[in-house]
C-alpha positions in Angstrom: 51.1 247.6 108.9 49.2 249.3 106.1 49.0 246.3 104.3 47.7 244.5 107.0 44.8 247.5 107.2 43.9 247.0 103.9 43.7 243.2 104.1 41.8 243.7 107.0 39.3 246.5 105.1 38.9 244.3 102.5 37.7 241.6 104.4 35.2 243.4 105.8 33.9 244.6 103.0 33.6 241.3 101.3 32.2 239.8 104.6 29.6 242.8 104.1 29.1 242.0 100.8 28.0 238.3 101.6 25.9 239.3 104.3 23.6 242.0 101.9 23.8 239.3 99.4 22.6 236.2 101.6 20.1 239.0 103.3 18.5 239.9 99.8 18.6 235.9 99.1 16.2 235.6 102.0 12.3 235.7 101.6 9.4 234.2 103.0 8.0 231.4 101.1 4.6 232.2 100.3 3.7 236.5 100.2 0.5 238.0 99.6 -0.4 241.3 98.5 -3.7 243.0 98.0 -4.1 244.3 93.9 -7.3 246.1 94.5 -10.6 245.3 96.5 -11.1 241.5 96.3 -7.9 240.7 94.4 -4.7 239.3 95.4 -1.3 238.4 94.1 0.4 235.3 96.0 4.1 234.9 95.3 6.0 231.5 95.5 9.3 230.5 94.7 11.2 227.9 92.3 14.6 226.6 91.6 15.4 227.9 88.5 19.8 227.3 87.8 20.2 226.7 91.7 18.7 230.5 92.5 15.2 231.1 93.7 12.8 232.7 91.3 9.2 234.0 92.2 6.1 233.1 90.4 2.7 234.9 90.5 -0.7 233.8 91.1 -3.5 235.5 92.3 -6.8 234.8 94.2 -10.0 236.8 94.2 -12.4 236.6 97.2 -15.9 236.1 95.9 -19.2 236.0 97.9 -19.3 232.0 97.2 -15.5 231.2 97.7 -12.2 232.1 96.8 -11.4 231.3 92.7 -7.4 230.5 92.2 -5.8 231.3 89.3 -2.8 229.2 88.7 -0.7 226.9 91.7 1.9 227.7 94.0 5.8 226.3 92.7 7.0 225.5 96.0 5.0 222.5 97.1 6.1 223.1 100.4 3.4 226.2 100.0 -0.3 224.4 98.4 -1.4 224.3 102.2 0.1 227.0 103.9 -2.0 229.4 100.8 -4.9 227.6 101.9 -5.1 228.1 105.2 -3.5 232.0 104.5 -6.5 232.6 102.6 -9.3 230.5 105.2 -7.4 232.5 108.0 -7.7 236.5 106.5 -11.0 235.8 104.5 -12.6 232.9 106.2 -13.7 231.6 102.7 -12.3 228.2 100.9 -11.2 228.1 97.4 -13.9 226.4 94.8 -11.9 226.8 91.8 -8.2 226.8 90.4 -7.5 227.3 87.0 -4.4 226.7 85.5 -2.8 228.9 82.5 -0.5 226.6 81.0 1.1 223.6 81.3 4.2 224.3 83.3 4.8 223.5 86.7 4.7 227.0 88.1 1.6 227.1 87.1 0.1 223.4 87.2 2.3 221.1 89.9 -0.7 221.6 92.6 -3.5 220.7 90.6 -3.7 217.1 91.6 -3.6 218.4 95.3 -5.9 221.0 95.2 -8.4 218.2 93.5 -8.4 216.5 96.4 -9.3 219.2 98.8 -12.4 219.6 97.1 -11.5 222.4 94.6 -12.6 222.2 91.4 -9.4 222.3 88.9 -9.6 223.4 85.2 -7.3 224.4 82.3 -7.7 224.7 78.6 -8.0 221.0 76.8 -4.6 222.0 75.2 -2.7 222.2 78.3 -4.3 219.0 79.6 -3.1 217.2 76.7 0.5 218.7 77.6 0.7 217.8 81.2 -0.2 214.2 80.3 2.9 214.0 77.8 5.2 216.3 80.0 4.0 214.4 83.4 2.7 217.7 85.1 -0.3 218.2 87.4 -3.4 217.4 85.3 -6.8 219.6 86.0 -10.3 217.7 86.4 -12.1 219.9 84.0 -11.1 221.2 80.6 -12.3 223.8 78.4 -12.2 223.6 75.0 -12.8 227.9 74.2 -12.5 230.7 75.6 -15.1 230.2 79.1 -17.1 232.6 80.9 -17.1 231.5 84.1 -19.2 233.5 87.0 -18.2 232.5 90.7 -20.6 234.7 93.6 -20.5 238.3 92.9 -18.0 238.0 89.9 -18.1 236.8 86.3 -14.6 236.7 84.1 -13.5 234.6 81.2 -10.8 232.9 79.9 -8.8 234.3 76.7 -6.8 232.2 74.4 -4.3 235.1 72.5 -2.5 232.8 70.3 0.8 231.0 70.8 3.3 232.8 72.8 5.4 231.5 76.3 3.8 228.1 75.2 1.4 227.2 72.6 -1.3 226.9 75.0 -1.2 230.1 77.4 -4.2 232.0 78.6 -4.5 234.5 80.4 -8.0 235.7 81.9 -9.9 238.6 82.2 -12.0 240.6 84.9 -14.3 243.0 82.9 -15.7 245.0 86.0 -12.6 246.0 87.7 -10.3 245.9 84.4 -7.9 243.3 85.6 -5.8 241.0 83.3 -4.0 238.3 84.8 -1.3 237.4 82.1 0.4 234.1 83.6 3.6 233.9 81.6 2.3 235.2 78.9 3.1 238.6 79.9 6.4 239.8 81.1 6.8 242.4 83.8 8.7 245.7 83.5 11.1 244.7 86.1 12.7 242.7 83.6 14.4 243.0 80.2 14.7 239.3 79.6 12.1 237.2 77.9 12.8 234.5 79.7 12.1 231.2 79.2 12.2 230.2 75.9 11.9 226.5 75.8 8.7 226.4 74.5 8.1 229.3 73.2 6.8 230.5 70.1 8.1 234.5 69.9 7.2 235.0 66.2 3.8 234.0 66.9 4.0 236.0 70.5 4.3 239.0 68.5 1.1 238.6 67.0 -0.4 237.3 69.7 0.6 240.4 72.5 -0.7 242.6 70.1 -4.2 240.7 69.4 -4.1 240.8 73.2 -3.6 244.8 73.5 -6.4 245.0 71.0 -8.7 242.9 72.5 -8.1 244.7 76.1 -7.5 248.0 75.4 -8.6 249.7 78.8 -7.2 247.8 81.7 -6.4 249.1 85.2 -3.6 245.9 86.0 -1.4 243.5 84.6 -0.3 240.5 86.3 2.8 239.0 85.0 3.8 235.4 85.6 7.2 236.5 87.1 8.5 239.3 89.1 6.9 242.8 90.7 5.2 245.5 88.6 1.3 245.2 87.9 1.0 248.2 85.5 -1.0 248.6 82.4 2.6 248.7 80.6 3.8 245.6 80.9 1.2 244.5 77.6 3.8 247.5 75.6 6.7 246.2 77.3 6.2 242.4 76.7 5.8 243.1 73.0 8.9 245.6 73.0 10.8 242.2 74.4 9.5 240.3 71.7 10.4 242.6 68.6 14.2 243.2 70.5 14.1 239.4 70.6 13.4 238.7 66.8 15.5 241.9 65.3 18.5 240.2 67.5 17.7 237.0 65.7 16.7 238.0 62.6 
């Protein structure tokens, strides 16, 4: 009879166990949260080893339209952010730029081209999405841009090889906000993640040519996972040097 109590307790425990797991498995596809004032981070998910991962993006509601930094993954979700954003700020979005060639960051280019936005990336990751197949951007730049959309004015950075050899990440001088793409990793995290086209000796140099050239910010947007602190710059180049000394 005891025997047949603890069968029975351990089935429910493992039935309990499936139903936290399959309830922490379950999100809504497309979240936004407000950073600060007129900036927002939009969450999506991919398939990354046959388990959901989310990607960042953010928007930032200007007095001449919304400007998108990066794409949704899911491409179930290039509408629904639309209409999310014409339905809480009654504004459209006039520009998406991408901040490097993978498809977290680039597969709804080609989409968001033909609703009228105007797509850019750096000529580097153009010249990557054509020879990986990936959504290609309209307009390229060729430096680090300025660009100046209604009431605010930010510019693109180019730090050096890192995630990829042609990541960005871009820069809001007024309200001290650096959105890092994958070129930053967040502090939830202890893993560098992917490495497939990496280039972590020349990350190193580049996250600390980063910290140097931002050295007050108020947030910092990682590509992946929660966390929008000012620490994530330290902890991304803690990742790197625990990365080479491991593989030294």
């Amino acid at each position: 009879m005891k025997q047949l109590q603890y069968i029975g307790l351990m089935f429910l425990f493992a039935l309990i166990f499936c139903q936290i797991t399959m309830a922490q498995q379950k999100h809504a596809p497309l979240t936004i949260r407000q950073l600060h004032g007129d900036f927002y981070v939009y969450i999506t998910y991919g398939n990354v080893d046959g388990l959901l991962y989310p990607a960042n993006g953010m928007y930032v509601v200007t007095r001449k339209g919304v400007v998108l930094l990066d794409t949704p993954w899911d491409t179930t979700q290039f509408q629904p952010l639309l209409d999310s954003i014409q339905n809480r700020h009654h504004q459209k979005v006039v520009l998406c730029i991408a901040t490097h060639f993978h498809a977290d960051r680039t597969i709804g280019l080609p989409y968001y081209a033909t609703k009228g936005i105007a797509t850019y990336s750096s000529k580097a990751t153009q010249d990557f999405c054509k020879a990986k197949k990936e959504g290609l951007a309209e307009h390229v730049f060729t430096k680090d841009t300025v660009f100046t959309v209604g009431n605010y004015r930010f510019q693109t950075f180019y730090p050096g090889e890192g995630h990829s050899s042609d990541n960005i990440v871009v820069w809001f001088p007024n309200d001290q906000i650096l959105y890092g793409g994958c070129f930053i990793k967040s502090k939830e995290t202890n893993n560098i993640g992917n490495l497939s086209d990496a280039n972590v000796p020349a990350w190193r140099t580049s996250i600390q040519k980063t910290i140097r050239q931002f050295p007050k910010t108020a947030y910092v947007i990682p590509g992946h996972l929660d966390g929008y602190g000012t620490d994530n710059l330290q902890h991304t180049a803690q990742l790197v040097d625990n990365y080479l000394k491991k593989n030294e």
